[in-house]
C-alpha positions as CSV (number, residue, x, y, z in Angstrom):
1,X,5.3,-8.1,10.3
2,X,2.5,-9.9,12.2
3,X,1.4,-10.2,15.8
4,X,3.5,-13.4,15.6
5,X,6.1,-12.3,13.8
6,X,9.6,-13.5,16.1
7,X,12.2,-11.3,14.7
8,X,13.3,-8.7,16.8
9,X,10.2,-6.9,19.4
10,X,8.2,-5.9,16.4
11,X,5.7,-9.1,16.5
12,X,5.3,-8.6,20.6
13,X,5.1,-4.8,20.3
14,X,2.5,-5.1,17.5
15,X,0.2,-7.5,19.4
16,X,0.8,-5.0,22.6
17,X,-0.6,-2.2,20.5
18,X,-3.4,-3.9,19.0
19,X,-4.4,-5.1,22.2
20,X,-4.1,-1.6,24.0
21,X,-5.7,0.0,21.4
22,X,-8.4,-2.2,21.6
23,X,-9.2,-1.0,25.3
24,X,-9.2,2.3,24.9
25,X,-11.1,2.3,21.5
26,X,-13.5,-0.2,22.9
27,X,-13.8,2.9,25.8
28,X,-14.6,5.6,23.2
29,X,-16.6,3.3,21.4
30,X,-19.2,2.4,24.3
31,X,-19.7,5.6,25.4
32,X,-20.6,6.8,21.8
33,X,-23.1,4.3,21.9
34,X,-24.6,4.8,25.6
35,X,-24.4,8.3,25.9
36,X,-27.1,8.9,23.0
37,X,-29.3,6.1,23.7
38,X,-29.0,7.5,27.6
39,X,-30.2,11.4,26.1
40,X,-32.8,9.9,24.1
41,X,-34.1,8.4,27.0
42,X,-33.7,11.6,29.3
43,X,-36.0,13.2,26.5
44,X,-33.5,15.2,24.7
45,X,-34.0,15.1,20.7
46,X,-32.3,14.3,17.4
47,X,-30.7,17.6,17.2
48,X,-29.6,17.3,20.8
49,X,-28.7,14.0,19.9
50,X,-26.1,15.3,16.8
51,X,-24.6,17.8,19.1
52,X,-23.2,14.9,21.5
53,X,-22.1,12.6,18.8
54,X,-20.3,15.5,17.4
55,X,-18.6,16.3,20.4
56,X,-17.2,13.0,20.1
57,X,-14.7,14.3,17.1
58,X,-14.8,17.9,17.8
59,X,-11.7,17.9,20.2
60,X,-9.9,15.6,17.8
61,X,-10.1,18.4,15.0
62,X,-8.7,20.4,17.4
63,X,-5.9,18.5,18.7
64,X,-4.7,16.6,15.8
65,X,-1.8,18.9,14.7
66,X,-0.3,19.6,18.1
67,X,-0.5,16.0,18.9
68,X,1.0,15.0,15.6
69,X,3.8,17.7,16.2
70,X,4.2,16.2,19.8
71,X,4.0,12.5,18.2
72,X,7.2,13.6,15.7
73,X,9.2,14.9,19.0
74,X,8.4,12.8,21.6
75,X,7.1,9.4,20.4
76,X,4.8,6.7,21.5
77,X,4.2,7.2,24.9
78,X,3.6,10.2,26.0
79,X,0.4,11.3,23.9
80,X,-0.8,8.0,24.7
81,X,-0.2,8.2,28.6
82,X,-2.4,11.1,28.6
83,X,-4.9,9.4,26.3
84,X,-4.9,7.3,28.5
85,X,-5.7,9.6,31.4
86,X,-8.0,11.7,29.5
87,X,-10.1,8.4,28.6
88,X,-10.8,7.2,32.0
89,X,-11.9,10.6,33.8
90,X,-13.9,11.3,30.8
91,X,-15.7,8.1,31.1
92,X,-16.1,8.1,34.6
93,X,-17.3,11.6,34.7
94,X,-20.5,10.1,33.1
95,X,-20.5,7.0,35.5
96,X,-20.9,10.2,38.3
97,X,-23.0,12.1,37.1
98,X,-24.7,10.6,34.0
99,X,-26.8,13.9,33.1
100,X,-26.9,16.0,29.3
101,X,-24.0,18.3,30.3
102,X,-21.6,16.0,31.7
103,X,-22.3,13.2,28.6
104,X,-20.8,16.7,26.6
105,X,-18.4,16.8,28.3
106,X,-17.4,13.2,28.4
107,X,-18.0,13.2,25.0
108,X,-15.0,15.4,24.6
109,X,-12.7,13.8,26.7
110,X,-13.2,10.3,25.6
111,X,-13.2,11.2,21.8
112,X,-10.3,13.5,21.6
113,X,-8.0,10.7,23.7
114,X,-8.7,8.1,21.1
115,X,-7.9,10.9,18.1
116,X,-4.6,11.1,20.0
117,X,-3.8,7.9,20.8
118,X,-4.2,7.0,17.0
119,X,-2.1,9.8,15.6
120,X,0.4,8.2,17.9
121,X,0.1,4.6,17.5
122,X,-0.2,4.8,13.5
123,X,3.3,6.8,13.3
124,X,4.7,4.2,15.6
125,X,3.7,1.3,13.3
126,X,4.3,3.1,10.1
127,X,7.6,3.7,11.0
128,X,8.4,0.2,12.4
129,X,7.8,-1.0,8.7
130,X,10.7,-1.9,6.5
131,X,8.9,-2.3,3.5
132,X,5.9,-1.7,1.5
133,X,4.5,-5.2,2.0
134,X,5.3,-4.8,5.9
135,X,3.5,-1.5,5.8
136,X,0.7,-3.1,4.1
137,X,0.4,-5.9,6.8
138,X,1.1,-3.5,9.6
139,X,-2.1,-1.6,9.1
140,X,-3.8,-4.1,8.0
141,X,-3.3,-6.0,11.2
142,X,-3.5,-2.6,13.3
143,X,-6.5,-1.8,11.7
144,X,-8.6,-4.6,13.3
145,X,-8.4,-2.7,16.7
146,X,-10.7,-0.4,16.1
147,X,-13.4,-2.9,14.4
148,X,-12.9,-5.0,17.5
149,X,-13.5,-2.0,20.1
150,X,-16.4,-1.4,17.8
151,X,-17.5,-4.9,18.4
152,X,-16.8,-5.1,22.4
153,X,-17.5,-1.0,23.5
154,X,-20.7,-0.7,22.2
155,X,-21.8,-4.5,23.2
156,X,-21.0,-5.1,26.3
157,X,-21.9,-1.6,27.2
158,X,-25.7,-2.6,25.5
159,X,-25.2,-5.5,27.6
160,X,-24.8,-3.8,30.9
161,X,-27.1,-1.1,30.2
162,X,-29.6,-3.6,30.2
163,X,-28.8,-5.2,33.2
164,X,-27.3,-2.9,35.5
165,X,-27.8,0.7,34.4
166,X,-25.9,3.6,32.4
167,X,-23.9,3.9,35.5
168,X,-22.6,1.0,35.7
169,X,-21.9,0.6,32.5
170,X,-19.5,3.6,32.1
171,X,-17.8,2.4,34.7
172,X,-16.9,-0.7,33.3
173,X,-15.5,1.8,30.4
174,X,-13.5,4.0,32.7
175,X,-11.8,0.7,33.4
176,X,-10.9,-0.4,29.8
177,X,-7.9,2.7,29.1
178,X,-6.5,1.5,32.6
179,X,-6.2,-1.7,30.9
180,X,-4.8,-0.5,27.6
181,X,-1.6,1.5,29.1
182,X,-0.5,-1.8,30.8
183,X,-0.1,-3.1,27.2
184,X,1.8,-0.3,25.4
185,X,4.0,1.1,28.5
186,X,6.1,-2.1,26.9
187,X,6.4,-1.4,23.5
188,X,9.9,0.0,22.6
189,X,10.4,3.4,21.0
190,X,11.5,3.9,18.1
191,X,14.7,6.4,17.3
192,X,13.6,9.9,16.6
193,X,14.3,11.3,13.0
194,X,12.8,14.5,13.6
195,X,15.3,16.5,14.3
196,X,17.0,15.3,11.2
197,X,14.0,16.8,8.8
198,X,13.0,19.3,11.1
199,X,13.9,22.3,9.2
200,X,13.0,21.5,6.4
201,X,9.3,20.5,7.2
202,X,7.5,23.8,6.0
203,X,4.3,24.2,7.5
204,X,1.1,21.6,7.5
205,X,-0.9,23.0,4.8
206,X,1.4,22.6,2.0
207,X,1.0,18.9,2.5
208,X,-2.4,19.7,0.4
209,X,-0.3,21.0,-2.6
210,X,0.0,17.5,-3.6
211,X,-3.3,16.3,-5.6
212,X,-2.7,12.5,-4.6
213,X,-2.3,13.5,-0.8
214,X,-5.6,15.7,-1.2
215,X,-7.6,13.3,-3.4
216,X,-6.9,10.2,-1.0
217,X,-7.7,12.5,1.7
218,X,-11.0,13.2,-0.1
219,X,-11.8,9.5,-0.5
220,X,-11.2,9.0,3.8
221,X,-13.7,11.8,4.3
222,X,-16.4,9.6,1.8
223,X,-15.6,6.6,3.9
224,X,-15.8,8.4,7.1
225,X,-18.7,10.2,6.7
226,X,-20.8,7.2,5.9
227,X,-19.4,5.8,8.7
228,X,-20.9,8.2,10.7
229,X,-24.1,7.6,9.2
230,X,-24.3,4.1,10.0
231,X,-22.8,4.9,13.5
232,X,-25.4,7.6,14.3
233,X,-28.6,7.0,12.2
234,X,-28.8,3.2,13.3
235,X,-29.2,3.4,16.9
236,X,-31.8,6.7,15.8
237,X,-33.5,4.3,13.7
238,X,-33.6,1.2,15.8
239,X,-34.6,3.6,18.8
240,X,-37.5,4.6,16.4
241,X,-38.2,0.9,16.1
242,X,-38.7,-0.2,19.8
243,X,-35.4,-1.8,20.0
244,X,-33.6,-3.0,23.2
245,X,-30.1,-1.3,23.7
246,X,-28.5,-5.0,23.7
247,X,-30.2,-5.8,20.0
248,X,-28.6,-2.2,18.7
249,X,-25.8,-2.9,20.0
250,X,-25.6,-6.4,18.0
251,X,-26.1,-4.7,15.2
252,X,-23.4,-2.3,15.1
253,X,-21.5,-5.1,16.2
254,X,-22.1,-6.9,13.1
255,X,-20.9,-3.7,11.2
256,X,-17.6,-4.4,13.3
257,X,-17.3,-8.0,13.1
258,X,-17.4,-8.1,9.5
259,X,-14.6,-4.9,9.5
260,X,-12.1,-7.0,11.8
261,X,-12.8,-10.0,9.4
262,X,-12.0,-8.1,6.2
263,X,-9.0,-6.7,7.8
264,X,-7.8,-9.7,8.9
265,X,-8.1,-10.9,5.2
266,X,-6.8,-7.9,3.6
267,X,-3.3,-8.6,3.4
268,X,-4.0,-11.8,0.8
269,X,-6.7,-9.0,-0.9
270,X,-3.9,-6.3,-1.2
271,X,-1.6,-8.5,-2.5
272,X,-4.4,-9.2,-5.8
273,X,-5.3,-5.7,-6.0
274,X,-4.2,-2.1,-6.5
275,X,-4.8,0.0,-3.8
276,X,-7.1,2.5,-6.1
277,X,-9.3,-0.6,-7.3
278,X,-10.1,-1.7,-3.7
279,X,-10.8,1.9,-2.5
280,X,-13.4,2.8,-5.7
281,X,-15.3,-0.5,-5.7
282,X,-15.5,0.1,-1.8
283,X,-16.9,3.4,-2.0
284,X,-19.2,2.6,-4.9
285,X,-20.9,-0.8,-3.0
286,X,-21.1,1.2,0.1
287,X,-23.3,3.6,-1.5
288,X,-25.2,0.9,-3.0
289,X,-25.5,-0.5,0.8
290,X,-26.8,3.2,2.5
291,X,-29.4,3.6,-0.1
292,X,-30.7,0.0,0.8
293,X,-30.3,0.5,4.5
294,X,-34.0,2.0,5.2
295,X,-35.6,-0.9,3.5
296,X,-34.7,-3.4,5.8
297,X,-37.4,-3.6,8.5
298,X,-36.0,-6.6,10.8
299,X,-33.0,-6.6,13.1
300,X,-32.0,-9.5,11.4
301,X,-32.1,-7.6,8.1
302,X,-30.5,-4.6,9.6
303,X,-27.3,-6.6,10.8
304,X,-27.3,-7.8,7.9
305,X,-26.9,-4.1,5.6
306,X,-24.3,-3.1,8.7
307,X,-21.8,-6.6,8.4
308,X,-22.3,-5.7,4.4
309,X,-21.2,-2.1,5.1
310,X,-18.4,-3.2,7.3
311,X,-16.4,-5.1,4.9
312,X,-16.6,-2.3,2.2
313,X,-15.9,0.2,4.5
314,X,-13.3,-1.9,6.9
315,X,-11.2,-2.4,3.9
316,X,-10.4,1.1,3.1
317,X,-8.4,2.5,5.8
318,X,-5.6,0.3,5.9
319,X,-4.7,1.2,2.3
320,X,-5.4,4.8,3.1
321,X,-2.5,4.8,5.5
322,X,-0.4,2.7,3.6
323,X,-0.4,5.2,0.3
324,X,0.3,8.2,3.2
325,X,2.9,6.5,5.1
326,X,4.7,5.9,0.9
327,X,3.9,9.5,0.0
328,X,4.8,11.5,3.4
329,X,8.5,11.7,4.4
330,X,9.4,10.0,7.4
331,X,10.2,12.7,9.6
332,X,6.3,14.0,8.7
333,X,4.3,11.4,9.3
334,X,2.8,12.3,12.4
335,X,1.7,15.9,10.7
336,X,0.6,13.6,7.8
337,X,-1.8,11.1,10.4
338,X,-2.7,14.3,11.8
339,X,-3.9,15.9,9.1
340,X,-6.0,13.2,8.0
341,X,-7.4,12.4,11.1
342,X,-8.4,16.5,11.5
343,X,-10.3,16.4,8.2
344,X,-11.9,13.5,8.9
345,X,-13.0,14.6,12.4
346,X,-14.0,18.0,11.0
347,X,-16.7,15.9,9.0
348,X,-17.4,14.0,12.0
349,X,-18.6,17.2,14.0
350,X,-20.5,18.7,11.3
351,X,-21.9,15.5,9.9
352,X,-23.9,14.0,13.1
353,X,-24.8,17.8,13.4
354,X,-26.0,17.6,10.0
355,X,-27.8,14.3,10.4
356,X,-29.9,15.3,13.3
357,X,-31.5,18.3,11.6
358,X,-31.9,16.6,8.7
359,X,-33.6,13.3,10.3
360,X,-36.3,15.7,11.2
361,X,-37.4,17.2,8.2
362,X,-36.5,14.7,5.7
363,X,-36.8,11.7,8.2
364,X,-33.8,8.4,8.6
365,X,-34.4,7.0,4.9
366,X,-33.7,10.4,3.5
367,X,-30.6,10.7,5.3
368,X,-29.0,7.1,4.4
369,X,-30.1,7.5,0.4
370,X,-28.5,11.1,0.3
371,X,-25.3,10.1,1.9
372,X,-25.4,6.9,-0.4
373,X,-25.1,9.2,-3.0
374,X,-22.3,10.7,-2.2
375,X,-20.3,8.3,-1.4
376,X,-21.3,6.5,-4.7
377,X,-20.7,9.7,-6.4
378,X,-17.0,10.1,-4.6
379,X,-16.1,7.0,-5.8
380,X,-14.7,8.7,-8.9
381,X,-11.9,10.5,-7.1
382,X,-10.0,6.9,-7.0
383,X,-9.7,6.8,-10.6
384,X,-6.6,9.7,-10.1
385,X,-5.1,7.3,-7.6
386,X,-4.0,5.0,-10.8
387,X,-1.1,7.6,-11.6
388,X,0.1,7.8,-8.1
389,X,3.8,8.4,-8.2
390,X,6.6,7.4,-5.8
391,X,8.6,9.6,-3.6
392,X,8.0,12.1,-0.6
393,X,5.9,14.9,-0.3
394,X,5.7,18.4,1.7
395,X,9.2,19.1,1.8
């Protein structure tokens, strides 16, 4: 199952949602990027600073559930049509009035239609697998979105800042969801097996009563919580430095370059190695990577550390949702997305929040080397993957 896959829609409806997730991530993505560098330079500080990048996820934690729920009913479409919507008045909001309060605010918006969008589009192509290798290449090839929008949000946003103004440049991002529904209004539906396993669902918790569901769960919130490091300490630290928005914005788009590349090479990699091997050397170069981050003192050097971290950490997620997608029953899935993506986001509120106090007391360095730590340390969790068993989970 590839974008050029010419059985049936599933090739054209994969390349649809790539694309369209592309534009709307790319939205969220920007703005996460712009809206700090725009309060740093209004005067606001680092722990101002962690409060707006952790408004980013902080909807999302809230959300995820009922949008998963929704997802299980209703489908595709509708949680992305109003991702959609959400996406562009939060963004434009900002374009407006581009002041502390409304950046919240937009914030909120922008990050909790992505969360939902997500949950949506990852059920859709987990269940348009018919195997484990199509899985496998499914999410490996859907996976590349989000590096992209990493890539194009926060650099052509750097881009326009510099030329044109924060205004302008949330503008162009109120325009990218737009752009992104014209893309996945086509993609099919798929039948609805909820009703099927409906009563039989039990409630969202006991999902956690199985250890391989919580331990790989464990291992996403390593991964995505040094992810938020380099996402929220590297433009602190090259703001520290004297560097332009357009040079930060290269360098986290080296971070995203080198996580669409890895994805793109994944399903050759997956196919040589157990998912559990891939994850656990991940996690323990990544924390190699953070503790080395500080040291480099160029942008040159610094794009470098970031494309590094990227491939580590752009080659974890797509076997994270494979192993969820083989060990949640089908008529679950979207509670199972939902559930990772709440934990993940719960991290990403507290996590930036965390960062910005502790970037003033124990200063950039000391955040990177402590978080390199514990994503070295977390590594170990992957060794229980090696006795991950078959069948469904949560009934």
């Amino acid at each position: 199952m590839t974008p050029a896959a010419p059985h049936d829609r599933a090739g054209p409806d994969l390349a649809r949602l790539i694309a369209g997730y592309v534009g709307l991530h790319a939205a969220m993505a920007g703005a996460r990027m712009a809206a700090p560098l725009l309060a740093l330079s209004l005067g606001h500080g680092k722990a101002a600073i962690g409060l707006l990048v952790a408004l980013f996820a902080l909807a999302q934690v809230f959300l995820a559930l009922p949008v998963g729920r929704l997802a299980d009913r209703r489908g595709l479409k509708l949680p992305v049509g109003w991702s959609v919507i959400a996406a562009t008045v939060g963004a434009g909001l900002a374009a407006a009035w581009p002041v502390y309060p409304v950046l919240c605010a937009s914030a909120l918006l922008t990050g909790g239609a992505v969360g939902a969008a997500t949950i949506a589009l990852q059920r859709h192509v987990g269940r348009a697998a018919s195997s484990t290798h199509q899985l496998r290449q499914a999410f490996a090839w859907l996976s590349t979105a989000p590096g992209l929008s990493n890539f194009l949000g926060p650099f052509a946003a750097g881009l326009v800042i510099d030329r044109a103004g924060y205004r302008a440049a949330f503008g162009l991002l109120a325009l990218l969801p737009l752009l992104a529904w014209l893309l996945i209004r086509a993609v099919q539906e798929l039948p609805n097996q909820h009703a099927a396993g409906a009563g039989k669902s039990g409630t969202s918790w006991n999902l956690w009563r199985d250890p391989i569901f919580s331990r790989l769960l464990l291992m996403n919130w390593c991964m995505a919580a040094a992810w938020d490091v380099h996402g929220f300490m590297v433009p602190v630290l090259g703001h520290e430095r004297g560097l332009s928005a357009s040079v930060i914005g290269g360098i986290l788009g080296t971070f995203a370059v080198a996580v669409v590349a890895v994805r793109l090479a994944l399903p050759l990699i997956a196919a040589r190695l157990q998912e559990w091997v891939l994850m656990v050397g991940a996690m323990a170069a990544t924390g190699v990577l953070l503790v080395l981050y500080p040291l480099a003192q160029s942008p040159l050097a610094m794009a470098v550390c970031s494309a590094s971290i990227g491939i580590f950490l752009g080659a974890v997620q797509p076997m994270v949702m494979s192993l969820l997608h083989q060990i949640t029953p089908p008529h679950r899935h979207g509670e199972a997305v939902a559930m990772r993506l709440m934990v993940i986001n719960v991290s990403s509120v507290a996590m930036p929040l965390l960062f910005g106090a502790a970037g003033g007391l124990v200063g950039v360095s000391g955040v990177f080397w402590t978080m390199g730590l514990v994503v070295g340390l977390g590594s170990r969790l992957g060794l229980g993957l090696r006795h991950r068993v078959g069948g469904s989970i949560g009934h």
